[in-house]
N, C-alpha and C positions, 0 to 999 in steps of 0.2 A: 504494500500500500504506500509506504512511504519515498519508495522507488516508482510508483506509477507519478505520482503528486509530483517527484523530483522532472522526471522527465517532460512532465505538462509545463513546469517553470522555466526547464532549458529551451523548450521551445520557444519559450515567449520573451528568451532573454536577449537583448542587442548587440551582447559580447561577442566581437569578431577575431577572429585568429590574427595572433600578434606575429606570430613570427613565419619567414619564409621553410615552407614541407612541413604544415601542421595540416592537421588532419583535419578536410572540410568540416562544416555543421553536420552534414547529413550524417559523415564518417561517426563524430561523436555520438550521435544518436541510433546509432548502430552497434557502436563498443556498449554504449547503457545500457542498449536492451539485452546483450549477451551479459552484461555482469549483470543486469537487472534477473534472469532467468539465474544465472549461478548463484547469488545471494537467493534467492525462492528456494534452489534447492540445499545449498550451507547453512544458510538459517537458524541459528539454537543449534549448532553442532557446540558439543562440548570444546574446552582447548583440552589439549596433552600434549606435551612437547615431545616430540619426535614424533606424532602425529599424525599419518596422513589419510585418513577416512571420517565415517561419517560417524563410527565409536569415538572420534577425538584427532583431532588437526591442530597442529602448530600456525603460526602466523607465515612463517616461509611454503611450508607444505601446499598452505590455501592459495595462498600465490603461482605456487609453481601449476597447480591443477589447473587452476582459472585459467591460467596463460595456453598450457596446452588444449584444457575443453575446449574455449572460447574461440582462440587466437592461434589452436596450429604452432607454438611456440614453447619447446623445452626448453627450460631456462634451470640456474644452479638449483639447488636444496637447499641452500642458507642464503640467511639474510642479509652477512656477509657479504658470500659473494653475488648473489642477485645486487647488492648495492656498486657493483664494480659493472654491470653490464648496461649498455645502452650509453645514451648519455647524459649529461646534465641537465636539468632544467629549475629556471630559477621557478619558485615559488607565484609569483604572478602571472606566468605564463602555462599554468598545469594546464594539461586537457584527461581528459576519461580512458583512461588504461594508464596513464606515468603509475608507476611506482613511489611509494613515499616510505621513508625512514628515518626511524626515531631509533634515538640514542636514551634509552631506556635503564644504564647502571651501564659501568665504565667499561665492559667488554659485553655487554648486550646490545642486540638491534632488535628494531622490532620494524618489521612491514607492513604497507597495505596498498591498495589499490585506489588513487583515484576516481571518484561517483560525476564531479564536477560542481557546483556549487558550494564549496568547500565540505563536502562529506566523504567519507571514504570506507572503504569496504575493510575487515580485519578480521583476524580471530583472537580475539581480548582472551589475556588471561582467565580475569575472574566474569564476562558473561560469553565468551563462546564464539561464535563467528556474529556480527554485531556490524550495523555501519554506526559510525562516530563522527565527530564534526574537527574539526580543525581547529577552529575558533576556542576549542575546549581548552581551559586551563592548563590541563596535564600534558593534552597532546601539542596543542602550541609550545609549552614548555622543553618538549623533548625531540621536535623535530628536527632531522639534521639535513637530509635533501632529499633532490625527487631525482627519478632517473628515468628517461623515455625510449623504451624498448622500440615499441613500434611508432616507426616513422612514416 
């Protein structure tokens, strides 16, 4: 529900792609709908670190699956190294599928997926696979960068 609401907003939003090989409007609304259907089915999945099913998914693991269900793309198993692939991208310029990572305790990461309107897709510790906002204290707090697989 909160993903159909999101997608009705993107549509009616004026924001235009900043920078040159961003991924048209129509594009973005084509990666939402695929993470929009992957979040329907991860949903309330427990976390467990190392993780990779619907018994219990890590924050890398959820990533790595989305990327290949969705997007035809295998990518590392850690958040790590998923933070080392693709490339950079500042913070004002996200679109729907970048990668985002937080710096969660001095050798943790934590991942998720870009939603676009500042929310993003994860599998939280303590509730599960979950989208969260940006603007959140904790997460704003602990954000380190984004990174953009698909170009």
């Amino acid at each position: 529900m909160l993903l159909s609401i999101l997608i009705f907003l993107t549509a009616c939003s004026t924001r235009q792609p900043q920078l040159l090989n961003q991924a048209t409007i129509a594009e973005e609304k084509f990666f939402f709908t695929l993470l929009d259907n992957e979040y329907d089915h991860w949903k309330g999945t427990p976390y467990r670190f190392g993780g990779a099913s619907k018994k219990g998914v890590d924050c890398s693991a959820l990533v790595q699956a989305i990327y290949l269900n969705s997007f035809n793309i295998g990518i590392a198993r850690t958040a790590s190294r998923q933070a080392k692939l693709g490339f950079f991208v500042e913070r004002d310029a996200l679109q729907v599928a970048d990668l985002l990572f937080f710096k969660t305790a001095w050798k943790e990461h934590h991942v998720g997926i870009y939603l676009g309107e500042k929310l993003f897709l994860h599998a939280s510790t303590s509730n599960g696979v979950i989208i969260s906002s940006l603007d959140n204290v904790y997460w704003a707090s602990k954000f380190w960068q984004a990174r953009r697989i698909i170009d």
